[in-house]
N, C-alpha and C positions, 0 to 999 in steps of 0.2 A: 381564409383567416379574416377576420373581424379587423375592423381599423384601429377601433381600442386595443384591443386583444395585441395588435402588432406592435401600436405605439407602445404601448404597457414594456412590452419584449424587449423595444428597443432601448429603455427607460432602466431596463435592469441589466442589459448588457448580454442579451442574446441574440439580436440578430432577427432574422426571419428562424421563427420557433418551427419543428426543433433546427436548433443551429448545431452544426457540426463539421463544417468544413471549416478549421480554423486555424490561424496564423503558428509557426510554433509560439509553443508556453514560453514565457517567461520565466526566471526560478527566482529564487528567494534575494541569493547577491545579486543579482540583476537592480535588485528594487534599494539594496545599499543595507540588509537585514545583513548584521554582523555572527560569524560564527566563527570558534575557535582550530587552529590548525590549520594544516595544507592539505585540497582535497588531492586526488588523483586526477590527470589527465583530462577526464570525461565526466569527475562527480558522481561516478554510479558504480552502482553496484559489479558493472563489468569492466571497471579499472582491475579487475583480478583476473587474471590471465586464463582464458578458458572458459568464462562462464558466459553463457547466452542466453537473451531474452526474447521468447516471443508473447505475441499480444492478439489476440481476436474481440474487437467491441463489434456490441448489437447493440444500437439506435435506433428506433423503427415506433411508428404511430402517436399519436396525442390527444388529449380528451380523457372521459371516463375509464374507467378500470375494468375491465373485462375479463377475468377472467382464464389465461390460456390463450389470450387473442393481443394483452399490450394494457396502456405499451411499453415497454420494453426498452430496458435501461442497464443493459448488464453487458457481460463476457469475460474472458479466460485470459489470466496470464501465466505462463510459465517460465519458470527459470531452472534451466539445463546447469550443471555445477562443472563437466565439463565441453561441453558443446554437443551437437547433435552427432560428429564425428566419433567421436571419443565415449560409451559406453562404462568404462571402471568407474568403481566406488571413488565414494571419500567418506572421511570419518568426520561424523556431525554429532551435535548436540539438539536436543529438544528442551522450553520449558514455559510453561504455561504461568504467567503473572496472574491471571484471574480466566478460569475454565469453565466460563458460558460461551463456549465457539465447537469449532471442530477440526482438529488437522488430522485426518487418515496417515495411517502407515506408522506413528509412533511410538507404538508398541515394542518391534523389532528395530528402530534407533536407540531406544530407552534398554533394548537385552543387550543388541551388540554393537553400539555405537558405528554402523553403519549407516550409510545411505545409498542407494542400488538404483533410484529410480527419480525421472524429474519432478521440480516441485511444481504442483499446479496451484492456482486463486482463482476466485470468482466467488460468486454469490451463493447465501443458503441453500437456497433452494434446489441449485443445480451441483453440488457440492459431488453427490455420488454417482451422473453420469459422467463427471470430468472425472472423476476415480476412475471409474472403469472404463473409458473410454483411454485415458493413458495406458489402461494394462494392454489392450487392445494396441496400443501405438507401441508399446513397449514389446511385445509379437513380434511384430513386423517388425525393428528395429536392431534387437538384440538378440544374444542367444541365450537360451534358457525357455523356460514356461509357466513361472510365476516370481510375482511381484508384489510388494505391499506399497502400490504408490501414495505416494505425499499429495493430497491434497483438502487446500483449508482455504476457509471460507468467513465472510462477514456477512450481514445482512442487509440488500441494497433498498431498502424502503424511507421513503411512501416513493423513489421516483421511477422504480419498475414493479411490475407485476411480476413479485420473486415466486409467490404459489404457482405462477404460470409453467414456470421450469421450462424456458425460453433456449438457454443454451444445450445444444445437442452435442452428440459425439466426433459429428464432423467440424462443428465450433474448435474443438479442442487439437483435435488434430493440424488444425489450421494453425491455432493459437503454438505449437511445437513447432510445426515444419516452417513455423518464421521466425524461430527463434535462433540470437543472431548478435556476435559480440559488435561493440558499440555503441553510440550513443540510444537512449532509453527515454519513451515517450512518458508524460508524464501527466496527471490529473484526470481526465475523464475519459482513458482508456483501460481496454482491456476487464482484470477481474473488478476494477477500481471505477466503472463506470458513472454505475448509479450511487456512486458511497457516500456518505455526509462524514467531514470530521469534524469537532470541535463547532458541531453546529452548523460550520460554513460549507462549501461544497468543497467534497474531499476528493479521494481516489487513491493513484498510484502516485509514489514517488521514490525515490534514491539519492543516494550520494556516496561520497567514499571520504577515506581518509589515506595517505600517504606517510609511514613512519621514517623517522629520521634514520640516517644510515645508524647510529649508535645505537637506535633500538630494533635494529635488523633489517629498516627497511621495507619490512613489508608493506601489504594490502589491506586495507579493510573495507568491503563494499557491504550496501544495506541496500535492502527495497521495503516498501512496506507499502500494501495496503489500507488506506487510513478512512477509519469507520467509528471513531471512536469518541468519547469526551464531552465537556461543555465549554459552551463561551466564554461564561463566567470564570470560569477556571483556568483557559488559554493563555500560556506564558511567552512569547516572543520577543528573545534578547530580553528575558526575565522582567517584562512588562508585561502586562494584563490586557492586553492592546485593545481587547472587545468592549472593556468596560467605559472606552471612550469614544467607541464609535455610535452612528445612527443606526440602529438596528430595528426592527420589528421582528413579532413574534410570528411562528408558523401561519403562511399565510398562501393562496390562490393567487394564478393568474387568471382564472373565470370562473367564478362558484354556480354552482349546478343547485338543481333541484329534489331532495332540502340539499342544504348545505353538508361537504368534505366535513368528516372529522378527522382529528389524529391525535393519540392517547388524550381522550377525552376534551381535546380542544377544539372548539369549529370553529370551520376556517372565515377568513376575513378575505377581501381582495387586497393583493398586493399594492403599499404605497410605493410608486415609483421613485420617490425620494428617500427610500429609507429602505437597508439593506436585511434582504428574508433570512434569517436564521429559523436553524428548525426544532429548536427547543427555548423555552423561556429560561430567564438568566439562574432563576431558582430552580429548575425542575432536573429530574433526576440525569446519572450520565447516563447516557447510551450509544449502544454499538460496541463495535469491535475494534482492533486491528490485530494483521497478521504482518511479522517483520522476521524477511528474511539476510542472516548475516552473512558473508562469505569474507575468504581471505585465503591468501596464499602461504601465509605464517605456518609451520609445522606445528600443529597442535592435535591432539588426540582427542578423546571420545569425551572424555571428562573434563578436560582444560576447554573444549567448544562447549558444552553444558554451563561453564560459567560463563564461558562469553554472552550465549543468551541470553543469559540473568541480566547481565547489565542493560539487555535493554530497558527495562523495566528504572532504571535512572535514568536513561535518555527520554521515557517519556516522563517521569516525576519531573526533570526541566521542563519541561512543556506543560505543567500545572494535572496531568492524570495524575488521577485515584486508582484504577485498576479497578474499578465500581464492581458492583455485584453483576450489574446484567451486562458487563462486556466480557468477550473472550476475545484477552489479549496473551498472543500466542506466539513463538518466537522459535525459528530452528535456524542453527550456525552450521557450517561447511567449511573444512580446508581442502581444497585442493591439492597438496604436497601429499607428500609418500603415494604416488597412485601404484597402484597394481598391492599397496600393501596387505591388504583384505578386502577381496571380491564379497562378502558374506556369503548366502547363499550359496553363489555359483563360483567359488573360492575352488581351484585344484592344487594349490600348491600341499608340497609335504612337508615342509620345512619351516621352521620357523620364519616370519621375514623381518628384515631390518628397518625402523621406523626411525625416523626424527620426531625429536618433539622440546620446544620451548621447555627450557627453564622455568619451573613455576614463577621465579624470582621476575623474569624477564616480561610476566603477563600486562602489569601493568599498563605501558602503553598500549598494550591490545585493548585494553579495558576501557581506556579512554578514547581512544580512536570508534571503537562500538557504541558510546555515548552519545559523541559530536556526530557520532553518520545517522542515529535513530533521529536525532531533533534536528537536523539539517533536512532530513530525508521526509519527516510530517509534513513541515515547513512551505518544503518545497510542492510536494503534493497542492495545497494548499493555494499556493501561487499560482502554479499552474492551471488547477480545474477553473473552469467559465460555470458563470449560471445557470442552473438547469432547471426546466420546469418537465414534470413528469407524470406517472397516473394520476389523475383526479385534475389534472393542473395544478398540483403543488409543485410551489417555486421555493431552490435554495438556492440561496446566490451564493457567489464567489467571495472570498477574503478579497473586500474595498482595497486594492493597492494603493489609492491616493491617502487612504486613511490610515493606513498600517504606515504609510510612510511620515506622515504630520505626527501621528502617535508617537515614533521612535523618535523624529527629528527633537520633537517639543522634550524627551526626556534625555537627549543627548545621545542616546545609541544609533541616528541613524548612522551609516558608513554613504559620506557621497565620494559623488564620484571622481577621480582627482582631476585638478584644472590641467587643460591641453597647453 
């Protein structure tokens, strides 16, 4: 590595490039970013009794683009609805805010409000050997001999070589056999690796919500992959936090010969003093996110179909459009009534006995699904580091000292209380 080249790195907050051995993330309350409600226990998505996450990241090479060869900025997350132990359905919802993405298996959620199989993430380009490398995993797993697995995807560019189709079948299998109730890594792991949100360096994130005993008490957990949005338009604690920060526009940690392009922008070298976003404040949104809900609330095929919906308010708080070139995608799960409808591989004769919410009663569900999608970006958000990646295009992380001057100067920040 070059001496510029590293001072550069260290100047934006990576480390010895690539950097990957890192501290735990940070999250959003950490930094004193206010959000409404009580989360659950853990903040995530597997405050709901049963559900498990596993995670496999690939990191690997730096420099030009090659190719097939790197480098390589991706991998797999899955979430099990009830653990790797536990094989029965749950009854879910699907629903697509704006349908430039891809989530496999929708089809038969959308006939019979089932879910039979775990849900995978990761990048475009590897989108259908993690499909069928879960049917594969799903073999060996369970009984039966077919399956329509869930798996969806964003687009992890310019910081891996997504045409490369990097993640394999054994990636995924990994990415399952570790998945695993508890706390949930967060930013630039897993299917969230190479992801850009809101311009800034994106990824994986979660949180949950804890309802009041009057409103049943239950769970609401979120994850989401976050790929999506612009600067310009990013809402935090309903301030526009970007539009006051130092930013520059898509730029290099070492320009090559001719010079990187990206959507028709050439690149500049990165100023160390001023933070890489990966789109200019005017220019079009881009990307995706995929957000999954879970909860333990009794609710049926139709009452999780709206839960979905909402999240599509959770990220309107956060300043998305739903733009034309994102596919933002969203599928809900409850846990309760198991063994009620196997789909498929269903033997019962009998009609079965279901629980399910009071429509009257959704409300708090409604809002709990709200506060977990913009908690859960947020935190994504916080957590990813700066990453520099094919071509040595550098996105940097959401500046913490500036997101935190931004909120304080408008009165939202939350500190910390005196000892």
């Amino acid at each position: 590595m070059k001496a510029g080249f590293a001072a550069l790195a260290l100047a934006l907050g990576l480390g010895a490039v690539p950097a990957f051995a890192e501290d735990p993330a940070p999250r959003a309350r950490d930094l004193g970013v206010p959000f409404d409600s009580t989360p659950g226990a853990l903040n995530a998505i597997t405050d709901v009794a049963g559900v498990e996450v596993g995670m496999k990241t690939l990191i690997s090479g730096e420099g030009p683009l090659v190719r097939g060869k790197g480098p390589v900025r991706t991998g797999v997350t899955a979430i099990l609805p009830r653990g790797k132990a536990d094989g029965r359905a749950v009854f879910a919802g699907y629903y697509a805010g704006n349908g430039n993405g891809d989530m496999t298996g929708t089809h038969w959620i959308e006939e019979s409000g089932v879910l039979e199989t775990p849900i995978t993430i990761t990048g475009t380009g590897s989108v259908g050997v993690v499909r069928d490398a879960t049917f594969g995993w799903l073999a060996q797993h369970r009984k039966g001999f077919f399956w329509y697995p869930v798996s969806a995807e964003t687009a992890d560019v310019p910081l891996n070589d997504m045409a490369g189709q990097h993640v394999t079948a054994q990636d995924t299998r990994d990415a399952l056999d570790s998945a695993k109730a508890g706390s949930v890594a967060e930013g630039n792991v897993g299917g969230g690796t190479g992801m850009v949100c809101n311009g800034f360096k994106g990824g994986t994130g979660t949180a949950s919500r804890k309802l009041a005993a009057d409103a049943g008490g239950y769970t609401v957990g979120v994850l989401v992959q976050c790929n999506y949005g612009s600067p310009y338009s990013l809402r935090i604690a309903g301030i526009p936090v970007a539009r006051e920060m130092t930013l520059q526009r898509p730029c290099v940690a070492k320009l090559t010969a001719p010079p990187q392009q990206i959507f028709g922008v050439t690149a500049k070298l990165c100023d160390p003093k001023k933070v890489a976003i990966a789109d200019g404040f005017t220019e079009e949104h881009r990307g995706s996110i995929i957000i999954v809900i879970a909860t333990d609330a009794p609710l049926t095929a139709e009452q999780l179909k709206r839960l979905a919906r909402r999240a599509s308010v959770g990220l309107g708080r956060l300043g998305a459009i739903e733009a034309d070139g994102s596919g933002d995608i969203f599928i809900a799960f409850s846990t309760a009534n198991p063994g009620a409808d196997e789909g498929n591989w269903d033997e019962g004769e009998k009609p079965a006995p279901v629980e399910r919410l009071r429509s009257a009663m959704l409300n708090p569900m409604f809002e709990a699904t709200i506060q977990g999608v913009e908690e859960s970006v947020v935190n994504a958000m916080v957590a990813a580091r700066t990453m520099t990646g094919a071509d040595y295009w550098t996105i940097s992380a959401l500046p913490h000292d500036q997101l935190r001057d931004v909120l304080r100067r408008h009165g939202m920040l939350k500190e910390p209380a005196a000892k």
